[in-house]
Every structure is written in C-alpha cells, then in structure tokens.
C-alpha positions in Angstrom: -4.4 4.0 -358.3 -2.0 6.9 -357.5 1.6 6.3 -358.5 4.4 7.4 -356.2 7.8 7.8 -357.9 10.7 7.1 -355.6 14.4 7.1 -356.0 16.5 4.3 -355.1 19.8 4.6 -353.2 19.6 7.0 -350.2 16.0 6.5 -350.3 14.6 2.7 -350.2 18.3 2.1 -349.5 21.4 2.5 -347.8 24.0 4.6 -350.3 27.8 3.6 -349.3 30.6 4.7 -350.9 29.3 5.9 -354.5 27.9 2.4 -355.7 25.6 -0.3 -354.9 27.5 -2.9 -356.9 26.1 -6.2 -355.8 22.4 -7.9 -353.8 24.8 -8.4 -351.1 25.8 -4.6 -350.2 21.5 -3.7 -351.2 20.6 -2.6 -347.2 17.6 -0.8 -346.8 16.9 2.0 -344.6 15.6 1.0 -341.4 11.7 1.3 -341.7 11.5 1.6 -345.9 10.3 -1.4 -346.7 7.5 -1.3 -343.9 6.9 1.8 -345.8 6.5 0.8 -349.2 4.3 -2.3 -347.8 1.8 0.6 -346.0 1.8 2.5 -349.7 1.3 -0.1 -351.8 -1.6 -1.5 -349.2 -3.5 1.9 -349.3 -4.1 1.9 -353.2 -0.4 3.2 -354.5 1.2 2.1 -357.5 5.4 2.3 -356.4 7.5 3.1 -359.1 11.0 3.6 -358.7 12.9 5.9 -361.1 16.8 5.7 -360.6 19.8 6.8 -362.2 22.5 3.8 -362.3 25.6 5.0 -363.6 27.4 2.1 -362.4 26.6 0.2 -365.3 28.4 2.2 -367.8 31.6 2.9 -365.5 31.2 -1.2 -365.0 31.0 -1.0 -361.0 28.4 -3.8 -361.9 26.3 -5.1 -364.6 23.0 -6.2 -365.8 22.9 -9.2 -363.9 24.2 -7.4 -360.3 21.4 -4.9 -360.8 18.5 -7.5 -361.9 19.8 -9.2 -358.7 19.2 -5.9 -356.2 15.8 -5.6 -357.7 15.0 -8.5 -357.4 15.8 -8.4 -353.4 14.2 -5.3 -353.3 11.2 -6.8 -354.5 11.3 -10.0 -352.6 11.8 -7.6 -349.2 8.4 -5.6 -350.2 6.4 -8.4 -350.8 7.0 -10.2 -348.0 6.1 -7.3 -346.2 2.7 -7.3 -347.7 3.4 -4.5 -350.9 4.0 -4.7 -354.5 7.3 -2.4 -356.5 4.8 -1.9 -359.8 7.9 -1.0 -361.5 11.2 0.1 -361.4 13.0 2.4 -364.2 16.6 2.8 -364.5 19.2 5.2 -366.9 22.2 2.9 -367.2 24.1 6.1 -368.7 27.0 7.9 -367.4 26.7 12.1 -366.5 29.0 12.2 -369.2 26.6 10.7 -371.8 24.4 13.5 -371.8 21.3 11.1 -372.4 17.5 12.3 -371.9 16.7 9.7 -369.2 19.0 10.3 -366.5 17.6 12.7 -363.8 17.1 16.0 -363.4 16.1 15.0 -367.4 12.5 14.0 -368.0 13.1 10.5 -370.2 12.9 8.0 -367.4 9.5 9.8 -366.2 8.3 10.1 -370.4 8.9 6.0 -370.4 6.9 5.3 -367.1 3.7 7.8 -368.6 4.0 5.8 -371.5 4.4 2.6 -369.9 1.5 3.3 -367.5 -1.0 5.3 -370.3 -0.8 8.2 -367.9 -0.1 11.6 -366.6 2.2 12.2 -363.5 1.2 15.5 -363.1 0.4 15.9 -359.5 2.0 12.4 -358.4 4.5 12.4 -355.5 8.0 12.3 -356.2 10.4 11.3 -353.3 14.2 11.5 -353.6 17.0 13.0 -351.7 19.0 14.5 -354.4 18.4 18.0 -355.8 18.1 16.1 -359.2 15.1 14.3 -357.8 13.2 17.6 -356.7 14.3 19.1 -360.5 12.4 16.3 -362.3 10.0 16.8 -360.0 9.3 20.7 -361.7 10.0 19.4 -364.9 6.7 17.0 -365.1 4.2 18.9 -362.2 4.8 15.9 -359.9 5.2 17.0 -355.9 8.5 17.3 -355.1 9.4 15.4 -351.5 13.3 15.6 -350.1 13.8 13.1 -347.8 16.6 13.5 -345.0 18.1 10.4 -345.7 21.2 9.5 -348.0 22.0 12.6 -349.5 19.1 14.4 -348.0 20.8 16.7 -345.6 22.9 18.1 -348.1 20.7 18.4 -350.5 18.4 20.5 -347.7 21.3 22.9 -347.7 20.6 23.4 -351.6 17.2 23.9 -351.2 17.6 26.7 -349.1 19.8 28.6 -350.8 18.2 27.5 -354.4 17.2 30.5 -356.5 14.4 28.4 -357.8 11.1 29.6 -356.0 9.0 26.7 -356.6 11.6 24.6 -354.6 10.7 26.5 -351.6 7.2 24.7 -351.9 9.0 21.1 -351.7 8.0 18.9 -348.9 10.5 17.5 -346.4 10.4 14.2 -344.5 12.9 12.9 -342.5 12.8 9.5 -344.1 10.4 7.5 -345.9 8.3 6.1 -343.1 7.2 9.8 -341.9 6.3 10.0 -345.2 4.2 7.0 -345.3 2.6 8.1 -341.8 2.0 11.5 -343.4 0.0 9.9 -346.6 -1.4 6.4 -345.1 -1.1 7.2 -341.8 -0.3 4.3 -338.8 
C-alpha cells in the first residue's frame, strides 16, 4: 500500500484566522473528504503530517486537538476511507525542534512508525514548507491551490530552488484524487 502524506489545515481543511482551536471551527474543504474516501478505497495508506503550533502558544490543547482528529476521522469513514495516521509537532517556530516542517522529524517518525521508506510517496500541502520536506526525504512534492496555496504558487515561481520547478500543482485535493484514482 502506497502512503500519501498530506497536510492538515488549508488542505483537508478550512484555515481561518491562524488557528484551528476547537472540533467546532474543524470545516473541511468542500470535496476533501470524498477525496480521502476515493484514496484510501484505491489501496492508499493517508497519513497526515501537520505542524500545530497552537499547542505551545495554548490557542488549544491536547484534548481540542484529539477532538478535531477525531472528527476528521469520523468524516472519512463515513465516507467509506480510513486516516492510517495522523502526525503532529506540537512546537512553536521558535523552538527550533527537528519535527516541525520544512524539518524531516515528523517524516523520520512515520518511516519508523510504518517500517518504511517514503522515498517516492506523494506529499500534498499548500505551504512552501510542505514542498521543502518534500526534497528533504525524495517524496513528490504536490502544492495544492487551496489555503495557502496561491501564495505559496507565487513562491514557487520565483524559488531559486530548481527541483521545485518539478512540483505538481492541483487546484485542490479532489483534482488530485481524479488525477491518481480517477472518477
């Protein structure tokens, strides 16, 4: 089974102000959670990898963001899929920690966790962060337009980093569902 690592907010889920602090203000995207159903149908093991700063600027805590995941969750199964895991740094940018993204710890942890490689897995986000991991661990980077995406489109194109220019762009994650799984 191939994984796919996805970001949270801005691309399973809506991204207001800086914070999702509660289960209540967790919206997804229209169309992500059909998505995630059609991936994890075909054969793909979803594993989402999301910085969470929140926690350690207390916007929320533990319980708030066991809560989300667990709606998360509920919303994908009862569309037919299965979230195989979900990794989290609960660090601030401050904390200069290994697993917060662009940084390769939250990745090392779900190799470990899953006795595997993700060389070559698909990695979607919509932060320039996202697409860095990406490079960092030979995954395929994938921007999608959503959240942060536009912006982060902008950066892409005026990155001096080459191998970006090779990054796949969806407009959300249901054209990239339809691109992998198809209808």
């Amino acid at each position: 089974m191939a994984i796919i690592l996805l970001g949270r907010d801005g691309v399973i889920n809506q991204n207001p102000n800086q914070f999702v602090k509660s289960a209540d203000e967790w919206q997804p995207l229209p169309g992500s959670i059909e998505a995630l159903a059609a991936l994890s149908q075909a054969g793909h093991q979803l594993v989402i990898a999301t910085n969470q700063s929140g926690l350690a600027l207390g916007q929320f805590d533990l319980d708030d963001l066991e809560a989300i995941h667990a709606k998360m969750r509920s919303q994908v199964e009862d569309a037919g899929g299965e979230i195989a895991a979900i990794f989290y740094c609960p660090h601030g940018p401050e904390d200069n920690c290994r697993c917060r993204k662009p940084q390769a710890g939250l990745l090392d942890a779900i190799e470990a966790e899953f006795d595997t490689s993700l060389h070559g897995c698909y990695l979607l986000g919509d932060k320039l962060a996202d697409l860095q991991l990406a490079l960092v661990k030979g995954c395929k980077p994938v921007l999608l337009k959503t959240g942060a995406g536009a912006e982060t489109l902008q950066q892409l194109v005026e990155s001096p980093d080459p191998r970006l220019a090779e990054t796949a762009v969806f407009a959300d994650l249901a054209s990239f569902s339809l691109f992998l799984v198809g209808p």
